[in-house]
C-alpha positions in Angstrom: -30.3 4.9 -54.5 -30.7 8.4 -52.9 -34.1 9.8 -52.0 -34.3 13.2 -51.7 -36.7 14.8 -49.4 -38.3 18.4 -49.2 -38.4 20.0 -45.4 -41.7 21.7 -44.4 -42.3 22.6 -40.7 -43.5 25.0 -38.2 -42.8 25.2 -34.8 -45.1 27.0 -32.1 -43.9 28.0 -28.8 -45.8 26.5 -26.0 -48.5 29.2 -24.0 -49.5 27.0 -20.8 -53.3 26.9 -22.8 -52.8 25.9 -26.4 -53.4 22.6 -27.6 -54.2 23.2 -30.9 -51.2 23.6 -33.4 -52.3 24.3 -37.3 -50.4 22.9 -40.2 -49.5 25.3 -42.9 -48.6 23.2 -46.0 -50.5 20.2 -47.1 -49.5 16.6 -46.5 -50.5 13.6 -48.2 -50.4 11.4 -45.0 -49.8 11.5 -41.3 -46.9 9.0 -41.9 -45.3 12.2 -43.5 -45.5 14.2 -40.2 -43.1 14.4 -37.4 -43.7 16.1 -34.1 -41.2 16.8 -31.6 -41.6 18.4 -28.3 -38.4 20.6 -27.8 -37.9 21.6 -23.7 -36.3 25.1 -22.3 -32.6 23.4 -22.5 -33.2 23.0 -26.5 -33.9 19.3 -26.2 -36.1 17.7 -28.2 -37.9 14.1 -28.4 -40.2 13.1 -30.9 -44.0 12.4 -29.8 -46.6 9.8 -30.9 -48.3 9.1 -27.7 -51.3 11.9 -26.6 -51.9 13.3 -30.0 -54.5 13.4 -32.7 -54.4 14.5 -36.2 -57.0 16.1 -37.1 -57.7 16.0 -41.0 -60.8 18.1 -41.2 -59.8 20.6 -39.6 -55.8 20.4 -41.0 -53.8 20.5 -36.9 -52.7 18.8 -34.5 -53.9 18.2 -31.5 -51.5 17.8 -28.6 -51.3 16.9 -25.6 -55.3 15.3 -26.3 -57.8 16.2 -23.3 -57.8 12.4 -22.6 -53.8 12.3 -22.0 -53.9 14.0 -19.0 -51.1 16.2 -19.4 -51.1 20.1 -19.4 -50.4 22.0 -22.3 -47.0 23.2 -23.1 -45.6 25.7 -21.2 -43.8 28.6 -21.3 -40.1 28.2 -23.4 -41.6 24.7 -24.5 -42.0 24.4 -28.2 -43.1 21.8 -30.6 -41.9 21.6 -34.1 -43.9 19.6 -36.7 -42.0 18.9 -39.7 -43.7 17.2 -42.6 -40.8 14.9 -44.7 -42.0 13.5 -47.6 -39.6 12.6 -50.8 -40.1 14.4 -53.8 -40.5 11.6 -56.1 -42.0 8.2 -55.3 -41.2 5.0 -56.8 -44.2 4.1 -59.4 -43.4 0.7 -61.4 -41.7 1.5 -64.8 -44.0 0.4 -67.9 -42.9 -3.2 -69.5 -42.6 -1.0 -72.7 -42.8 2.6 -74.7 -46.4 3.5 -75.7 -44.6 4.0 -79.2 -41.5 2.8 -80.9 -38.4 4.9 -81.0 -38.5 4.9 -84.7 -42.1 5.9 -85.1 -41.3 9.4 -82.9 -40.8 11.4 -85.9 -43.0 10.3 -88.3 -45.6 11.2 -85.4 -44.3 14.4 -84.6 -44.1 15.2 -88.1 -47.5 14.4 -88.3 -48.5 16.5 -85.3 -46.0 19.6 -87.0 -48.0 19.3 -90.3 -51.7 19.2 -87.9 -50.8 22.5 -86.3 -49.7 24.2 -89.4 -53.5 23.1 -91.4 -54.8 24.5 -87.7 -53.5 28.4 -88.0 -53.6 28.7 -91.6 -57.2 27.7 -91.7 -57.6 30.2 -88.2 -56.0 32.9 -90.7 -58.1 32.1 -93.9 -61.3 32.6 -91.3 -59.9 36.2 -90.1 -59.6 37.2 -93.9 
């Protein structure tokens, strides 16, 4: 089976003080987020040591105060990409809430309901 998956990300350039990188788009779990750290040569390696998302405030927090380690620099960049498939599997129901052959009486049904609905709506405007 394929999954298919919808991109989001934004990547910030690194400013020797920032620590705190916003997420644009929502996300329904940090699972669903990926952050790389990308260097001055373009290389890139994905991060999940020294950071902390922060759900109230929707960022990311990285490198954390506790790490240690100084903020990104200059022609650093970090890229955080949320990846989350467009359809999840949900379990399929043992059976139809209603028979094939009882469709079209029910539609019917419904047809006929809507047609008592505007005529009486017209006989009220008269």
């Amino acid at each position: 089976m394929t999954t298919l998956f919808i991109k989001t990300k934004d990547t910030f350039q690194g400013d020797n003080t920032n620590r705190v990188w916003p997420l644009s788009y929502p996300y329904l779990s940090v699972q669903d987020l990926r952050v790389t750290v990308i260097n001055p040569k373009g290389i890139g390696a994905c991060v999940n040591k020294h950071l902390r998302f922060d759900s109230e405030n929707v960022c990311i927090v990285y490198p954390t105060l506790e790490s240690d380690l100084q903020p990104l620099g200059e022609g650093w960049s970090i890229c955080i990409e949320r990846q989350a498939p467009i359809c999840r599997q949900i379990p399929a129901m043992d059976s139809a809430p209603f028979a094939p052959e009882d469709l079209t009486p029910i539609e019917q049904l419904a047809r006929i309901e809507e047609i008592r609905a505007i005529k009486h709506i017209q006989k009220e405007r008269v």
